[in-house]
N, C-alpha and C positions, 0 to 999 in steps of 0.2 A: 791628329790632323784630319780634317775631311776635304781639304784642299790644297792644290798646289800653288804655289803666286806665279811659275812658269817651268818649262821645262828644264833651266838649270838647276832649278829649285828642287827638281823632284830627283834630279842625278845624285844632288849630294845626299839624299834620304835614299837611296838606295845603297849608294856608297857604304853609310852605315851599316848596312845588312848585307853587306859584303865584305867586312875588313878581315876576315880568314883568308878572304884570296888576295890584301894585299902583299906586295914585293916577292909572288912569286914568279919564276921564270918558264911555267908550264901556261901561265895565264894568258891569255888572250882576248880584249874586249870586242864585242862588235857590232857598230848600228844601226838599222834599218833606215832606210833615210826613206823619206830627209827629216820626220820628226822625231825621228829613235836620236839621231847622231848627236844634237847638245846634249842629251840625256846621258848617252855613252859618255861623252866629253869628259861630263865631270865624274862620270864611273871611270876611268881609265887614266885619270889625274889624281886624283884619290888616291887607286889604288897603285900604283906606279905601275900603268901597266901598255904596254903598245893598242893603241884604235884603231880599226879600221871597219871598213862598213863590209857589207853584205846585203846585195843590191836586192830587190823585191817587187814583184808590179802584181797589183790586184788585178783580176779578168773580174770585168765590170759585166753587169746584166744589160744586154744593149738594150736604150733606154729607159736604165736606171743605174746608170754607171754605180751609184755609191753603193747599191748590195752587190756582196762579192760571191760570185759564184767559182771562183778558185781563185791563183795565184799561181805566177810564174818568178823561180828564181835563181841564180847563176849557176849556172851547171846544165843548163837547159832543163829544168826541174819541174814540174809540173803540178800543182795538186788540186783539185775540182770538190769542191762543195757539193755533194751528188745529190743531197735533201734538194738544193736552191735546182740543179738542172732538173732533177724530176718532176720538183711541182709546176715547174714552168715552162718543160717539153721544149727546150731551147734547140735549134736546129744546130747540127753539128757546123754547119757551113759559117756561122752566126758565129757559132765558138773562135773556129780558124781564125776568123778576121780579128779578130780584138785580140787571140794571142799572138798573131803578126805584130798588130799596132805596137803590145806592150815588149815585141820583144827588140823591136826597133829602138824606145824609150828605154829599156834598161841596159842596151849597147849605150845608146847615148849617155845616159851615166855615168856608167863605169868610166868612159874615158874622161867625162867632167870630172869625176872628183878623185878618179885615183892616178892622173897622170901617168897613164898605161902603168902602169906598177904591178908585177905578178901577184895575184894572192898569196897573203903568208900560209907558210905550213901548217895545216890543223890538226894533221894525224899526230895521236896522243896526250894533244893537249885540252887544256879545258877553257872552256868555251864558254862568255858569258855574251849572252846574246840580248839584247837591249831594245825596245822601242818603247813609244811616249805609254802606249796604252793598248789595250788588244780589246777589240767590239768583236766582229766573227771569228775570228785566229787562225782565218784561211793562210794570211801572209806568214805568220810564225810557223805556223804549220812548214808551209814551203821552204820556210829558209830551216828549220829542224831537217826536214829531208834531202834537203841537199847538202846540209854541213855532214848527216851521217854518209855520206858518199865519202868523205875523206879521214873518216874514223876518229874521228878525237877522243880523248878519253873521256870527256866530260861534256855534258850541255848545261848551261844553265840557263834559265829562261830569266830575265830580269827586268819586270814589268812595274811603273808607277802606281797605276791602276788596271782594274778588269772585274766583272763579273765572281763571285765565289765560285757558280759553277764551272765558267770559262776557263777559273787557275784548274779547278781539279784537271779539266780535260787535258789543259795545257801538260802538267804534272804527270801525266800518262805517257805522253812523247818525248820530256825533258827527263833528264837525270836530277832535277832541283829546281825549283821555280820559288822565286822573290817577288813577292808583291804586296806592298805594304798597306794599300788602298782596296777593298774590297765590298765595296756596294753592291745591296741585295739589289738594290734598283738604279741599274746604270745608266742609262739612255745616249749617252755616246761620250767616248774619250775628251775631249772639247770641253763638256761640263763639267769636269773635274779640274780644272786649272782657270785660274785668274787672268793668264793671259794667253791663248793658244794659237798667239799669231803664227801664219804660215812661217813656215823654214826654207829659205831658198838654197837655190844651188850653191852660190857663193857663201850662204854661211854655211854649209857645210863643209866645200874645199877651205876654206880658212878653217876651220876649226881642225880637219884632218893635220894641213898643213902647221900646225901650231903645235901642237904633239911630234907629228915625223921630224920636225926642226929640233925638239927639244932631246939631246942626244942622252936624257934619262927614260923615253919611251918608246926610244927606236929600238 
């Protein structure tokens, strides 16, 4: 395969390369929204396993929001790209404001799509952690270091596509990294998939919602 036809497409081909962890009860899938969560979907129907996300916000380069100079993730979690702040001498004050903005935006989240619902328990379990595709890995990063706040026994990092080098690095802070798709020359997540139309909020709460309904994934 050198392409996906869409993000449910690429769940179920992860799925595959996951059927060890199906129907166990240590399992836990989880994914980064909003373009991680179909992708999980069908990792966590596969493998009969409960979904839920694990919220994430890129700290964008004020004006040039799409390079990420870190990422903020639930937990009040923090992690900074230090390459991207140094060559670019970014003022701390600069910093502040954009982790304000995103941390307004990923409160906002959380109560969109998990209907105030406590996070489930992670200590001890293992942990398959899901997005469409990983370009810097500032975000995965983030959310690795905050799931390690609540000890699970397992990470797994379970990506569509990425960079060769980017799984290695990935594979240094994961317990196991899945990624089936690995281009010397990547140029962004988006070209690797036939269709990478946005994911909105609503398809993500349906999608959650479609799983927590179904009393074989609760």
């Amino acid at each position: 395969m050198d392409k996906y036809a869409d993000r449910h497409e690429a769940g179920k081909v992860l799925a595959d390369n996951l059927k060890t962890y199906a129907n166990r009860q240590d399992v836990i899938v989880l994914g980064l929204p909003r373009g991680g969560v179909p992708v999980a979907y069908e990792v966590a129907k596969a493998l009969n396993a409960p979904l839920d996300v694990f919220i994430v916000r890129k700290l964008g380069v004020p004006g040039h929001e799409e390079l990420a100079m870190g990422a903020l993730a639930t937990g009040n979690i923090t992690v900074f790209n230090d390459d991207i702040l140094q060559e670019l001498d970014i003022p701390r004050r600069a910093i502040d404001k954009v982790i304000q903005s995103e941390e307004l935006e990923l409160k906002r989240r959380e109560e969109a799509y998990r209907d105030n619902r406590p996070l489930p328990e992670f200590k001890d379990k293992t942990v398959i952690l899901v997005d469409d595709g990983i370009a810097t890995g500032a975000t995965m990063r983030a959310a690795v270091k905050a799931l390690r706040e609540s000890k699970p026994g397992k990470i797994i990092i379970a990506i569509p596509v990425a960079e060769e080098t980017t799984c290695e690095k990935m594979g240094k802070i994961a317990d196991q990294i899945i990624c089936p798709l690995r281009p010397s020359f990547f140029y962004a997540v988006g070209a690797w998939y036939d269709d990478f139309t946005q994911t909105t909020d609503q398809e993500v709460y349906d999608l959650l919602k479609d799983l927590h309904h179904d009393p074989i994934h609760r």
